[in-house]
mmCIF file of the C-alpha atoms, coordinates in Angstrom:
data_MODEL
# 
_entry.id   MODEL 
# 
loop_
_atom_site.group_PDB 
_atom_site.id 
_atom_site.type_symbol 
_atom_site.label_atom_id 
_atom_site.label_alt_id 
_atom_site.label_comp_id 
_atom_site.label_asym_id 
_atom_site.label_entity_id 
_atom_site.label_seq_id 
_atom_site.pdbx_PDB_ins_code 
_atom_site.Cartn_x 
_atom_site.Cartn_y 
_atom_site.Cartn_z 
_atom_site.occupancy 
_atom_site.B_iso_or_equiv 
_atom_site.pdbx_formal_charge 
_atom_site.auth_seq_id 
_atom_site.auth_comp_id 
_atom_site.auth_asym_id 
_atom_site.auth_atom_id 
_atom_site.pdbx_PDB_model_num 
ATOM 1   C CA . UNK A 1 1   ? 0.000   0.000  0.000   1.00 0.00 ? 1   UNK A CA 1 
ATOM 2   C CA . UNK A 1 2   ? 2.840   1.962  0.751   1.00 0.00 ? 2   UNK A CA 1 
ATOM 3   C CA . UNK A 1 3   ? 4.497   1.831  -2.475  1.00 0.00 ? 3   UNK A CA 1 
ATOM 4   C CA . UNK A 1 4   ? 1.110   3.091  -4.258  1.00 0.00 ? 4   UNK A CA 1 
ATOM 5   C CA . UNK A 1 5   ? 1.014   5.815  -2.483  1.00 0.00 ? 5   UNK A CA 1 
ATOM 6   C CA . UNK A 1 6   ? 4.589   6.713  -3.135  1.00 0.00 ? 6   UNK A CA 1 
ATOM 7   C CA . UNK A 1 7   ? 4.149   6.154  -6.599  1.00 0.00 ? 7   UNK A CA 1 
ATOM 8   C CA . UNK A 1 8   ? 0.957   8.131  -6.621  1.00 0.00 ? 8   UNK A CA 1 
ATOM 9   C CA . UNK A 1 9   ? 2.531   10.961 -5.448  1.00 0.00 ? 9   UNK A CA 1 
ATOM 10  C CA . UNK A 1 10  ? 5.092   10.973 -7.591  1.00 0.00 ? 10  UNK A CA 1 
ATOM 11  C CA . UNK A 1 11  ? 2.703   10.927 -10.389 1.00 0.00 ? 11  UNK A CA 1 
ATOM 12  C CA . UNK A 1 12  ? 0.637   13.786 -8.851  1.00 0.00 ? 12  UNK A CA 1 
ATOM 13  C CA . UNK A 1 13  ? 4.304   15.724 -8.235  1.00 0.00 ? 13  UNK A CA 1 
ATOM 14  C CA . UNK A 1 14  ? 4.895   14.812 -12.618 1.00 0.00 ? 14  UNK A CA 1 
ATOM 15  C CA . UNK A 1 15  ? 1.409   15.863 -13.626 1.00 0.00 ? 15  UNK A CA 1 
ATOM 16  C CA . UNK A 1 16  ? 1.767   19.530 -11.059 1.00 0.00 ? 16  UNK A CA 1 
ATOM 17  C CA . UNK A 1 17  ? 5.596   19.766 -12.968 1.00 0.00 ? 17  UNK A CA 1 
ATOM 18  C CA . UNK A 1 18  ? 4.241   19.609 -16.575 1.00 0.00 ? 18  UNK A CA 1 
ATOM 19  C CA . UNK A 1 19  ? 1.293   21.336 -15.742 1.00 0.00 ? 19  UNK A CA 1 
ATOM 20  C CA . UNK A 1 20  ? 3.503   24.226 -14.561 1.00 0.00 ? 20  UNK A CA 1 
ATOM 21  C CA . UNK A 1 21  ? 5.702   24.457 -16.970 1.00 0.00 ? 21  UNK A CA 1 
ATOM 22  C CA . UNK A 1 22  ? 3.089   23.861 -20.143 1.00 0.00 ? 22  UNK A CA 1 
ATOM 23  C CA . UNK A 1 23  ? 1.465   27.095 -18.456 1.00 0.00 ? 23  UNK A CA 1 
ATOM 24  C CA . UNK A 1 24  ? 4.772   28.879 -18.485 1.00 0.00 ? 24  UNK A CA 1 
ATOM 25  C CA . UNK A 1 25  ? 5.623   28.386 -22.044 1.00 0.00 ? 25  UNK A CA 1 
ATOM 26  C CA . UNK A 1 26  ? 2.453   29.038 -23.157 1.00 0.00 ? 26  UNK A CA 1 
ATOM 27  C CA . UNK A 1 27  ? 2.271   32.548 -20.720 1.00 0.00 ? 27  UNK A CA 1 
ATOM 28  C CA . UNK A 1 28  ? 5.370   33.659 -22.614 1.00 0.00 ? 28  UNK A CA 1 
ATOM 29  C CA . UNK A 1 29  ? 4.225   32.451 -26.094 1.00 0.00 ? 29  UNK A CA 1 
ATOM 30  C CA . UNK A 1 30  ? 1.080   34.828 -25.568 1.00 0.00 ? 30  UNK A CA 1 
ATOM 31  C CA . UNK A 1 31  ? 3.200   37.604 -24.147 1.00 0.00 ? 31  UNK A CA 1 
ATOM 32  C CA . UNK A 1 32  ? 5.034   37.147 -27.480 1.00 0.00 ? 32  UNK A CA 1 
ATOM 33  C CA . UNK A 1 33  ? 2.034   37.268 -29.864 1.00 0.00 ? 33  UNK A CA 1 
ATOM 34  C CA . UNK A 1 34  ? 0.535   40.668 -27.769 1.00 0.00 ? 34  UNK A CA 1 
ATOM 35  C CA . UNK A 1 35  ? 3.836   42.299 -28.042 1.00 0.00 ? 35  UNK A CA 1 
ATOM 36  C CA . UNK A 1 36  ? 2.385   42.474 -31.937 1.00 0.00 ? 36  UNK A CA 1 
ATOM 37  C CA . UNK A 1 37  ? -0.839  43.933 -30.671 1.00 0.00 ? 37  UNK A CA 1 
ATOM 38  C CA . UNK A 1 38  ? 0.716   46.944 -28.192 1.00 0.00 ? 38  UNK A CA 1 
ATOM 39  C CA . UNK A 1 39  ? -0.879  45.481 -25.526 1.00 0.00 ? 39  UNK A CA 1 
ATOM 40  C CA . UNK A 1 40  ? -0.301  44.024 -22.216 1.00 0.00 ? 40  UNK A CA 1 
ATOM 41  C CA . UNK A 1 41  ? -0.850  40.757 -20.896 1.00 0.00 ? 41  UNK A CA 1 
ATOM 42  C CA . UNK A 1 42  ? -3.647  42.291 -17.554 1.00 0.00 ? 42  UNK A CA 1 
ATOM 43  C CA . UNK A 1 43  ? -4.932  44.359 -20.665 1.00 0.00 ? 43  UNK A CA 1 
ATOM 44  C CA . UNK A 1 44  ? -5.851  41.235 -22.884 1.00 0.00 ? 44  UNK A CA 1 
ATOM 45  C CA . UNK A 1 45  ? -7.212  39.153 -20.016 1.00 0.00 ? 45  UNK A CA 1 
ATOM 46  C CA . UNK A 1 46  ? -9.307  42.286 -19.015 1.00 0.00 ? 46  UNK A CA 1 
ATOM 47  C CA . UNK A 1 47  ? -10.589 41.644 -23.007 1.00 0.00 ? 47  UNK A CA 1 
ATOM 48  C CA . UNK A 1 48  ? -10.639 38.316 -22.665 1.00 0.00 ? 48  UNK A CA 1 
ATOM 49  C CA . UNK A 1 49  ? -13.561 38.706 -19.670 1.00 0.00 ? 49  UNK A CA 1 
ATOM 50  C CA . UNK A 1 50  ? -15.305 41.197 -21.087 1.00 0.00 ? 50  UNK A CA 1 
ATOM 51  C CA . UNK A 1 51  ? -15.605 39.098 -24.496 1.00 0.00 ? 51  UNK A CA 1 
ATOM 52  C CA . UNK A 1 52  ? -16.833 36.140 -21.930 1.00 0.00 ? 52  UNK A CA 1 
ATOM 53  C CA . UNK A 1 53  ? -18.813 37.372 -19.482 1.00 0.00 ? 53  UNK A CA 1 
ATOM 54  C CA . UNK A 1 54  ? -20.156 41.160 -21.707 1.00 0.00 ? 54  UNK A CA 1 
ATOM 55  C CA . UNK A 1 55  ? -19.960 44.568 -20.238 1.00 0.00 ? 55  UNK A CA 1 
ATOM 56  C CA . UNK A 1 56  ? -19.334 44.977 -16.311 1.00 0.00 ? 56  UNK A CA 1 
ATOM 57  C CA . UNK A 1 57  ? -18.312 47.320 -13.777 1.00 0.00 ? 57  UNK A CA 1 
ATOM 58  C CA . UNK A 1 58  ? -14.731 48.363 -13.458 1.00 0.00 ? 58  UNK A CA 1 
ATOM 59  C CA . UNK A 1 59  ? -15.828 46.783 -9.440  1.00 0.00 ? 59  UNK A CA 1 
ATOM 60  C CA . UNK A 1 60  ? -16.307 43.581 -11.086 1.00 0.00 ? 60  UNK A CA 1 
ATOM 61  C CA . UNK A 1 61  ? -13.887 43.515 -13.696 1.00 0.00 ? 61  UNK A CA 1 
ATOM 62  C CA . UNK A 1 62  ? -11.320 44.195 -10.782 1.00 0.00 ? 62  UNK A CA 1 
ATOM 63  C CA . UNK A 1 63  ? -12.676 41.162 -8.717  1.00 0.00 ? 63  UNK A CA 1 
ATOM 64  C CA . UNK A 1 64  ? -12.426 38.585 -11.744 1.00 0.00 ? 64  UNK A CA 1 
ATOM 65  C CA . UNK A 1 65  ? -8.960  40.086 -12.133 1.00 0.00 ? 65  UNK A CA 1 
ATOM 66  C CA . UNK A 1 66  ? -7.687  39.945 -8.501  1.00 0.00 ? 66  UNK A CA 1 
ATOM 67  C CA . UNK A 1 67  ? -6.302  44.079 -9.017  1.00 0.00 ? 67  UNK A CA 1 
ATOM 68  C CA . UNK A 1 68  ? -7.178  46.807 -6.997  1.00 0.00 ? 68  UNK A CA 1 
ATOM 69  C CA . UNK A 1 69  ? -9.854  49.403 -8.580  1.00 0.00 ? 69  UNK A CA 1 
ATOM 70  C CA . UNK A 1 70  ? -7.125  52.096 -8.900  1.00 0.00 ? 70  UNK A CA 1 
ATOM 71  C CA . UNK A 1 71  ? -5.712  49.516 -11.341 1.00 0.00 ? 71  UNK A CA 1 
ATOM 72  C CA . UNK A 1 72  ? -8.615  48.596 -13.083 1.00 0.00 ? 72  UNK A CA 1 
ATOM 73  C CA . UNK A 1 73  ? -9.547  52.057 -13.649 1.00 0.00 ? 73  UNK A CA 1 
ATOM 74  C CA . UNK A 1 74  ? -5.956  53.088 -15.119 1.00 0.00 ? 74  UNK A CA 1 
ATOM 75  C CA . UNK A 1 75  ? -6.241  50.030 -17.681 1.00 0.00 ? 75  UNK A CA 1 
ATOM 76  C CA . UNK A 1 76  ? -8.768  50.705 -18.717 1.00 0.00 ? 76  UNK A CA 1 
ATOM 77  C CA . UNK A 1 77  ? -8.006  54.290 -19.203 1.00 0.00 ? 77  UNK A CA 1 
ATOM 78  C CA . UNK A 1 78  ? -5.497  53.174 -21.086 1.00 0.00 ? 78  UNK A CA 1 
ATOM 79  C CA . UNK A 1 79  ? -7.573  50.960 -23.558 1.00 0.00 ? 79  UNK A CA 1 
ATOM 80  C CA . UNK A 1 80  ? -10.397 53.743 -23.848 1.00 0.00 ? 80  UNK A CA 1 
ATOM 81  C CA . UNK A 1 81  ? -7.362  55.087 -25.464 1.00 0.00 ? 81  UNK A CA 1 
ATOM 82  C CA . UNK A 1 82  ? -6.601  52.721 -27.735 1.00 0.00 ? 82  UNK A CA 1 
ATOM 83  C CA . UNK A 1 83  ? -10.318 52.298 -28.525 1.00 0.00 ? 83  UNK A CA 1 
ATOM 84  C CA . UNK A 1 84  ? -10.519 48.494 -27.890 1.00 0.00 ? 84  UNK A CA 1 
ATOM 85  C CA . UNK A 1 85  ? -13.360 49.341 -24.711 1.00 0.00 ? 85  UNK A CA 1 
ATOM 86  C CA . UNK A 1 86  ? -15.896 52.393 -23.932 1.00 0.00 ? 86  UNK A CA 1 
ATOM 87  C CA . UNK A 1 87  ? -17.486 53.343 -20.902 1.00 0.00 ? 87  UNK A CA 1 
ATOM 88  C CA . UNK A 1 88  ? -20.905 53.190 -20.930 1.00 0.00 ? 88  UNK A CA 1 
ATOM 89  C CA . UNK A 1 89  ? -23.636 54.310 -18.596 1.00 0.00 ? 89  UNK A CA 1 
ATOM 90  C CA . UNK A 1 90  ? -26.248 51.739 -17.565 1.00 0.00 ? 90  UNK A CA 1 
ATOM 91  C CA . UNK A 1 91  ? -29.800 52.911 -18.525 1.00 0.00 ? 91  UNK A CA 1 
ATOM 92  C CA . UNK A 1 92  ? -31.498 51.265 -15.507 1.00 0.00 ? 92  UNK A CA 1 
ATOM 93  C CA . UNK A 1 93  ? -29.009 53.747 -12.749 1.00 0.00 ? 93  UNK A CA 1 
ATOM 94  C CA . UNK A 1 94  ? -27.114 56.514 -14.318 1.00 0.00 ? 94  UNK A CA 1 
ATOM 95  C CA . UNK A 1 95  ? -24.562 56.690 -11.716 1.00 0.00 ? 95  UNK A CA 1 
ATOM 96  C CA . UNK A 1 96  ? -23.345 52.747 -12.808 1.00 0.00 ? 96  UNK A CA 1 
ATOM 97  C CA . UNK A 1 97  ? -20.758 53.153 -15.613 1.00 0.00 ? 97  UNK A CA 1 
ATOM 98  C CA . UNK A 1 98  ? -20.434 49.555 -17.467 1.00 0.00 ? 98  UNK A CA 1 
ATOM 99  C CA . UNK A 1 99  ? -17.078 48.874 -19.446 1.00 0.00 ? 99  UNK A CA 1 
ATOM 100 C CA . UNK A 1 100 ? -17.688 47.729 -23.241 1.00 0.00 ? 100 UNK A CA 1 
ATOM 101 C CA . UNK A 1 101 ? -15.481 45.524 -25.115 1.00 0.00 ? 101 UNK A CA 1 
ATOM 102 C CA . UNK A 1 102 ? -15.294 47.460 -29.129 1.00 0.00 ? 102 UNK A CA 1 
ATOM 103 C CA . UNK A 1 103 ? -14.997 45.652 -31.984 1.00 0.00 ? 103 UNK A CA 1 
ATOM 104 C CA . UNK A 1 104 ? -11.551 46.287 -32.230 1.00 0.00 ? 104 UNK A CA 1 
ATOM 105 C CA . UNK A 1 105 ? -10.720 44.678 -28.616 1.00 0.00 ? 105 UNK A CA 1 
ATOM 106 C CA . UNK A 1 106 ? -12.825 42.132 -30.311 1.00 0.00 ? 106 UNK A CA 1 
ATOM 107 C CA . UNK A 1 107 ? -10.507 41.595 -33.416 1.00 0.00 ? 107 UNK A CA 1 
ATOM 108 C CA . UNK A 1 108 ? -7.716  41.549 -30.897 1.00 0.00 ? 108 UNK A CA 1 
ATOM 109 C CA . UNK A 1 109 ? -9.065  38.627 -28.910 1.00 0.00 ? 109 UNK A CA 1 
ATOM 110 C CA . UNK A 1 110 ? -9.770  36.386 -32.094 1.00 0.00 ? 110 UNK A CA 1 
ATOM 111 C CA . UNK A 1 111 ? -6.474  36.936 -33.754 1.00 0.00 ? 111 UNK A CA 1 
ATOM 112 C CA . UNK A 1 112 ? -4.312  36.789 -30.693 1.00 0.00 ? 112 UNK A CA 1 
ATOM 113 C CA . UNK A 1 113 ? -6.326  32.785 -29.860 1.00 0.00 ? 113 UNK A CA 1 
ATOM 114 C CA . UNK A 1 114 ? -6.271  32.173 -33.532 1.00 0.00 ? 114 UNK A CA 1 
ATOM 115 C CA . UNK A 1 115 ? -2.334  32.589 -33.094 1.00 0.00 ? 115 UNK A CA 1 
ATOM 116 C CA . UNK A 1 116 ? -2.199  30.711 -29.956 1.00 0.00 ? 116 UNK A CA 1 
ATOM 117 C CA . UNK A 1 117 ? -4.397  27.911 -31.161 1.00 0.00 ? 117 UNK A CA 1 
ATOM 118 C CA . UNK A 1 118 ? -2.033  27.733 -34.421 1.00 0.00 ? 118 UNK A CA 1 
ATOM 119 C CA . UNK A 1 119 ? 1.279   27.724 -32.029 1.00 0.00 ? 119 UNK A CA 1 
ATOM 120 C CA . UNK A 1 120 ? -0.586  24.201 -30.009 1.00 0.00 ? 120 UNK A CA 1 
ATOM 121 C CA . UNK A 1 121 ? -1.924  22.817 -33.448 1.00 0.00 ? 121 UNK A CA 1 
ATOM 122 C CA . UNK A 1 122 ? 1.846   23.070 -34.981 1.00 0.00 ? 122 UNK A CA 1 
ATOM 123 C CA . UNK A 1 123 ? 3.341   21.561 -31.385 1.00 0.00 ? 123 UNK A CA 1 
ATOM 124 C CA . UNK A 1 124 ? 0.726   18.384 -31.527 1.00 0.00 ? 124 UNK A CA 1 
ATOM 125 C CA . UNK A 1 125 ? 0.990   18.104 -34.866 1.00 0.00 ? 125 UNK A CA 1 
ATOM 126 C CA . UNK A 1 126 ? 2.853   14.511 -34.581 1.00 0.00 ? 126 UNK A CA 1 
ATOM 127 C CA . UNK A 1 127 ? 0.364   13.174 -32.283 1.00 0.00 ? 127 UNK A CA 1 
ATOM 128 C CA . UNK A 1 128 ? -2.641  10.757 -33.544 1.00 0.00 ? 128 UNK A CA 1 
ATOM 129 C CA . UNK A 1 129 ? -6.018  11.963 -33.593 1.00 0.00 ? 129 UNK A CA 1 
ATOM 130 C CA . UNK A 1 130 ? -7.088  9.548  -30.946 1.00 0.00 ? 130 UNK A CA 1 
ATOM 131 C CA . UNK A 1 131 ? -3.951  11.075 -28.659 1.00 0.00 ? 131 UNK A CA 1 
ATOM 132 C CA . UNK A 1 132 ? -5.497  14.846 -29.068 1.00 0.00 ? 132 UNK A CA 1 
ATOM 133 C CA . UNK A 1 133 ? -8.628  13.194 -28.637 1.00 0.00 ? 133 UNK A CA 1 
ATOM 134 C CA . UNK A 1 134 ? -7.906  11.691 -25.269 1.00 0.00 ? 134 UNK A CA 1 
ATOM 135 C CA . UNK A 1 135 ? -5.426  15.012 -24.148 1.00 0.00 ? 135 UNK A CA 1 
ATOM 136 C CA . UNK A 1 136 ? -8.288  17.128 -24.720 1.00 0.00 ? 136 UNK A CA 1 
ATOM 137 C CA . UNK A 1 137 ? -10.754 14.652 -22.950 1.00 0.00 ? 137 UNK A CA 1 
ATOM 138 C CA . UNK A 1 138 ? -8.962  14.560 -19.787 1.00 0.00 ? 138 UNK A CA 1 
ATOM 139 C CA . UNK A 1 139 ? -7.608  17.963 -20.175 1.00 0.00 ? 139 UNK A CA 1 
ATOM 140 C CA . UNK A 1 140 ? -11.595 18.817 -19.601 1.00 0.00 ? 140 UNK A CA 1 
ATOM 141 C CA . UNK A 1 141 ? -12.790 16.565 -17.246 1.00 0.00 ? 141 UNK A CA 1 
ATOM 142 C CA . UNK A 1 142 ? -9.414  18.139 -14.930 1.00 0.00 ? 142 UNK A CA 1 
ATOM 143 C CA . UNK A 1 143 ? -11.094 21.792 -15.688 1.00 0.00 ? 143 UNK A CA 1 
ATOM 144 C CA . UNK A 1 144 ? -13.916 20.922 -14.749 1.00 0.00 ? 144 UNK A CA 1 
ATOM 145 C CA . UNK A 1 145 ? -12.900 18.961 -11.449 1.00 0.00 ? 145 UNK A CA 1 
ATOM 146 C CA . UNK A 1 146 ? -11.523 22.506 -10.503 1.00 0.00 ? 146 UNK A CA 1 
ATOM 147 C CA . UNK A 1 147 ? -14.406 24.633 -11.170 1.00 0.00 ? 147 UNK A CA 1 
ATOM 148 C CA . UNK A 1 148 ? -16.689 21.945 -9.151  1.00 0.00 ? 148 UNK A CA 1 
ATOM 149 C CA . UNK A 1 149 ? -13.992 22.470 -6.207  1.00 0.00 ? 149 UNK A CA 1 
ATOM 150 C CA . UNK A 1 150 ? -13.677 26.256 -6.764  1.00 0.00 ? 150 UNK A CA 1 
ATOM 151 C CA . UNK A 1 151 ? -17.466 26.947 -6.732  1.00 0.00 ? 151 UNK A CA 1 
ATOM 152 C CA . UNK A 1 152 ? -17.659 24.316 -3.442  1.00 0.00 ? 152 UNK A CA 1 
ATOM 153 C CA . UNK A 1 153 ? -19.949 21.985 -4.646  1.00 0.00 ? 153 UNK A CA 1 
# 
């Protein structure tokens, strides 16, 4: 019993190790592609939230981000600027100002995946289909162990 355990956790430690550096690579690999944008990376995962979730507070675009309002409010200062967001008053309570994601933040978003998605397809390109197949498979079921844990149910 021992033994399984030991080997266990060295399987756990090899899966954690890969998992960590697969993140890293691909971290600088997008820090690469936005450098062709002018963007940074908070700036593209602000982009990336609003494209998920639509338009939201600065409040609760700083939340999903983990960054202090102060922040939140100078980045997207910054990409009012560059006209990939707009502040927008909410109809229903003039004093709530919504951020909106711009059809150029949009472009931004699909091109930047588009070139991430084309860096993974050339990387797996020698594996079978049934090896993407069963990555992608247990890839998933993985996210979606941690989302069940995150949200505590």
């Amino acid at each position: 019993m021992k033994r399984n355990n030991q080997l266990n956790e060295l399987l756990v430690a090899g899966v954690e190790k890969d998992l960590r550096f697969i993140d890293g690579i691909i971290r600088e690999k997008g820090r690469e592609i936005l450098k062709d944008f002018g963007i940074t990376p908070p700036q593209f995962i602000a982009l990336q939230w609003l494209n998920e979730e639509g338009d939201m507070t600065i409040g609760d675009l700083s939340t999903k981000m983990f960054l202090a309002f102060s922040t939140t409010t100078d980045l997207i200062d910054r990409m009012e600027k560059n006209c990939l967001v707009s502040r927008v008053r909410d109809p229903q309570d003039r004093r709530v100002v919504q951020v909106h994601l711009l059809e150029e933040g949009r472009r931004i978003i699909n091109e930047v995946i588009s070139r991430r998605q084309n860096y993974l397809s050339n990387l797996i390109s020698t594996f079978e289909v049934n090896e993407v197949t069963e990555l992608q498979r247990l890839l998933s079921k993985l996210h979606k162990e941690m989302k069940t844990e995150s949200s505590g149910n």
